[in-house]
Every structure is written in structure tokens, then in C-alpha cells.
C-alpha positions in Angstrom: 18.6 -21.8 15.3 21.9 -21.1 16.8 21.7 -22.3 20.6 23.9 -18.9 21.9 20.9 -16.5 21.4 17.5 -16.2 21.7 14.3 -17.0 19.1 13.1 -14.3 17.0 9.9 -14.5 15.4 9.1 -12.0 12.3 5.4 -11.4 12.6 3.2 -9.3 9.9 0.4 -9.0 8.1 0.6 -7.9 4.4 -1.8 -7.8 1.2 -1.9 -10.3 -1.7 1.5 -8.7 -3.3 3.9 -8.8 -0.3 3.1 -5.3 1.2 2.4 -4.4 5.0 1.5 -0.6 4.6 0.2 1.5 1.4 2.5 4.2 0.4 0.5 6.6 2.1 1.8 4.2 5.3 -2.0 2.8 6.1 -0.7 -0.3 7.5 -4.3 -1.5 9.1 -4.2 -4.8 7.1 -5.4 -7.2 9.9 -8.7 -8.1 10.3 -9.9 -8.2 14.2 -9.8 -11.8 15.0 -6.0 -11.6 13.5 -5.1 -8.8 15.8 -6.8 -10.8 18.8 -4.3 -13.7 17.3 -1.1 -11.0 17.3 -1.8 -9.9 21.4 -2.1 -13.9 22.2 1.0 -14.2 20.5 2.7 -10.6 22.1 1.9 -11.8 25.5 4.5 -15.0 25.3 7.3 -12.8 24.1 9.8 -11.1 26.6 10.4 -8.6 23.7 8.8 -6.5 20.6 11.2 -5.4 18.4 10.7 -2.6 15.8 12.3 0.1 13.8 12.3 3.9 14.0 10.1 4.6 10.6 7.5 2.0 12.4 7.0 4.4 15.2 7.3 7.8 12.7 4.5 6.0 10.4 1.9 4.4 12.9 3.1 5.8 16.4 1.9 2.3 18.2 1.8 1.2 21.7 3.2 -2.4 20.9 1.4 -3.4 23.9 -1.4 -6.2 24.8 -4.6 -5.1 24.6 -8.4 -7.5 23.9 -6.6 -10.4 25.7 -4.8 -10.9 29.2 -1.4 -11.0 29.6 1.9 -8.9 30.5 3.2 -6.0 28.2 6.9 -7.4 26.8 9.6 -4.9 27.3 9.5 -2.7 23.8 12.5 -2.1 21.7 13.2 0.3 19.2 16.2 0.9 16.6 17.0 4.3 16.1 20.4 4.7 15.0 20.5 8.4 15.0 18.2 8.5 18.5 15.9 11.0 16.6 12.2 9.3 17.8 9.9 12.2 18.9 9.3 13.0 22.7 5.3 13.2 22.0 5.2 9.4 20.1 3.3 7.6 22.2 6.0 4.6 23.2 7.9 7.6 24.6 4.9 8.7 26.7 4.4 5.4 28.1 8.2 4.6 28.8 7.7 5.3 32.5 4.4 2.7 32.6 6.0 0.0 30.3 9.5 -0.7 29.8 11.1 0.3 26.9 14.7 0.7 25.5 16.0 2.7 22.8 19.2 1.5 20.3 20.8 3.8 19.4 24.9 4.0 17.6 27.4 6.3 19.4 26.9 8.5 16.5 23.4 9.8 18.2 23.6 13.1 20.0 24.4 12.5 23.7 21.4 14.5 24.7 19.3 10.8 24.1 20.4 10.4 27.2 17.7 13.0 28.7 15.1 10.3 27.3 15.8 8.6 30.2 13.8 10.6 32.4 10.8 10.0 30.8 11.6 6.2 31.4 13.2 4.9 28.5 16.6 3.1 28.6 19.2 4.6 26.2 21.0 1.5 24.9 24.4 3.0 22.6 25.6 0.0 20.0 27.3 0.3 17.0 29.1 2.7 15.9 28.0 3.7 12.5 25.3 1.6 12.6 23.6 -0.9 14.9 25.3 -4.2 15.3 22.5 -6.8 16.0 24.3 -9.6 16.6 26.1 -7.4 19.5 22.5 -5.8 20.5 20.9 -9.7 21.1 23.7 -10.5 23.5 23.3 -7.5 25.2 19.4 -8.3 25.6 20.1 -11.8 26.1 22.3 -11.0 29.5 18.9 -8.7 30.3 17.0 -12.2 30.4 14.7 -11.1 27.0 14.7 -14.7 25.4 12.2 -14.4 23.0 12.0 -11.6 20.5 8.5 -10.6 18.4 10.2 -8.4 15.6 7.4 -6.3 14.1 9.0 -4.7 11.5 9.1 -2.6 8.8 10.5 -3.6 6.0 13.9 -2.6 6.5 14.4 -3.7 9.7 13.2 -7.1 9.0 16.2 -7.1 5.8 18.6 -6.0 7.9 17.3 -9.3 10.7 17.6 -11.5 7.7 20.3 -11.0 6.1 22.2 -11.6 8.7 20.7 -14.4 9.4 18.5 -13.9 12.8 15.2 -14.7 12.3 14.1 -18.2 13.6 10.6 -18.2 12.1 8.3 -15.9 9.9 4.1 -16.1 11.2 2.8 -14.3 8.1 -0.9 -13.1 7.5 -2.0 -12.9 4.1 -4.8 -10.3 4.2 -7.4 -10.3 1.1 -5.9 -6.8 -0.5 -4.0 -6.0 -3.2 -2.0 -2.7 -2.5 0.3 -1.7 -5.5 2.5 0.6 -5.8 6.5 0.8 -5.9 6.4 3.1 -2.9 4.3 0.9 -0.8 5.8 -0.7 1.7 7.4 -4.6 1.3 7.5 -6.9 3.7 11.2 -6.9 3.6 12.8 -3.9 1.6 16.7 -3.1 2.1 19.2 -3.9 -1.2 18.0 -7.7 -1.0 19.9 -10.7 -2.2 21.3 -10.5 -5.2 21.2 -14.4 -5.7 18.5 -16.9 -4.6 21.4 -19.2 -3.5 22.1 -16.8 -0.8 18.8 -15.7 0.7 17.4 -17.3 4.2 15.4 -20.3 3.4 12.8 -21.5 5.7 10.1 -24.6 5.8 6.7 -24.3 5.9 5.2 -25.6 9.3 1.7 -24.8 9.6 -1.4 -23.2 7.5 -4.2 -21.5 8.7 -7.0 -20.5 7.3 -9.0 -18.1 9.3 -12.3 -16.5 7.4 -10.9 -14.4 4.6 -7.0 -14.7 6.2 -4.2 -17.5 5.6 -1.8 -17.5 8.3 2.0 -18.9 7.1 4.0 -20.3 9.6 7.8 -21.0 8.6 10.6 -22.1 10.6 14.3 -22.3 10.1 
């Protein structure tokens, strides 16, 4: 890990085959204890990190909930600032705080978000630059990032070489389905050679779940 910016940890729980959502978008992979296992793990994190299609598909409160602990600040990339006012991170912007990422192609009435509580954060151009975005955040004092997903958000985290360590839950399903959802989808590597390698630090087995813990 590169000592100039903070740790990101990829967290997700997917089926047998490497999906985290059905093509329908069902996502609800995790079995209760494992979700008890994710808010334990939220509440250490100064940030949750996920894209646009995760809030079009589920519309989550990336909050924590069944254990105590603080809500991280919530952020969402949405190049084209297109999220809708009645998601529910939107209606809670004013309660827990959030920022939006946006490139300075988005319309310049994102800005209005801001008065339902949500910081409007413009980076990128054409499309978000992350390594840009996690300097930003880091002078913001957010340290530790949870990055939640989907698929092409965790590529794009990847591939450029961002992602510290992976806590992966293996859930008891099989999904199918070339429109289901990967765990990482984006153009991929085109050579092994070049992908992100990690170690394996820890296995866990918890009643019908594996948990895989990598690290860079």
C-alpha cells in the first residue's frame, strides 16, 4: 500500500460463481450474522464508497444498523450527477453526511442537491479521476475507505491499482446468468500478468459462509 493515501477495503458478498446481484439486481446474498459482520466492520471506516447503479438497483442507507457505532460519511460516484432526489441516501443527506462525485460534465443544477445536505464534489472531467478524488478525501481527514461496489466501480478501483484488501463472502448460491452481476465487471485484464494480485490472510468459516480475506 502506497503510504500517500489512505486504505481501501473492497467488501462483498457474492454466490458460488463470482456474482453479487442476480440479473434481476436481487443482491440480498448475506446471510444475517454476515450482515451483523459488515456493520461491525462499517463502523471502523471514516468512509463507504459506492457507485451510482448501486444506489439505482438497491437504494441503501449505507449506514450502521444491529450494532453500535457511528455512520461513516457516504460517498457516491456519479459522473453525470443523475442520482434521484427520492433515493433514500439523498433523503438522509441532511442526517448523515454524504458527498456526491460528480465530473464537470454534470449539469450545474447538482449543485441544488446541496440543500437537501449533500456535498457536490466536481472531479474529472470526462470522467472521475480517483486517484485525484482520494486526495481530495484524504485532506477531508476520511482515512479509511469501505468500497461497496458494484461491479464496475470495484474494476475501475482495481485497475488502477487502489484497493489495499478484498473481505469477500462466499454465500452458498449459484446465480448464473451472463447479465448477472460480477464481482468486478468493466473490460478486465487482458493478461493475467497484469491484473492486481493479492495474498490470502485469513479464512473464515461461519455456518454455511466462507469469509476470504486478501491483502496487497
Amino acid at each position: 500500500m502506497a503510504k500517500s493515501r489512505q486504505r481501501i477495503t473492497l467488501s462483498a458478498a457474492m454466490s458460488i460463481d463470482g456474482k453479487i446481484a442476480t440479473r434481476s439486481g436481487d443482491s440480498k446474498l448475506s446471510s444475517k450474522m454476515d450482515l451483523t459482520r459488515l456493520h461491525k466492520l462499517r463502523r471502523n471506516m471514516d468512509a463507504i464508497l459506492v457507485g451510482k447503479n448501486t444506489i439505482d438497483i438497491d437504494d441503501p442507507l449505507l449506514t450502521v444498523r444491529d450494532v453500535n457505532g457511528r455512520n461513516p460519511i457516504r460517498i457516491i460516484l456519479d459522473s453525470r450527477g443523475t442520482i434521484s432526489d427520492n433515493s433514500k441516501i439523498v433523503k438522509t443527506a441532511d442526517k448523515i453526511p454524504t458527498i456526491l462525485v460528480v465530473t464537470e460534465k454534470a449539469p450545474r443544477n447538482t449543485e441544488k442537491l446541496g440543500k437537501k445536505g449533500v456535498e457536490v464534489l466536481r472531479c474529472g472531467r470526462d470522467k472521475i479521476d480517483l486517484k485525484r478524488l482520494l486526495r481530495i478525501l484524504q485532506k477531508k481527514g476520511i482515512n479509511k475507505i469501505l468500497l461497496e461496489g458494484g461491479g464496475i466501480t470495484n474494476w475501475h478501483f482495481l485497475k488502477e491499482k487502489l484497493v489495499d484488501e478484498l473481505i469477500i463472502t462466499v454465500t452458498p448460491y449459484i446465480l448464473g446468468g451472463k447479465d448477472a452481476i460480477s464481482l468486478v465487471q468493466g473490460d478486465g485484464f487482458d493478461k493475467i500478468s497484469k491484473s492486481t494480485s493479492f495474498k490470502l490472510g485469513k479464512i473464515k468459516r461461519m455456518q454455511n459462509e466462507i469469509i476470504l480475506h486478501y491483502v496487497s
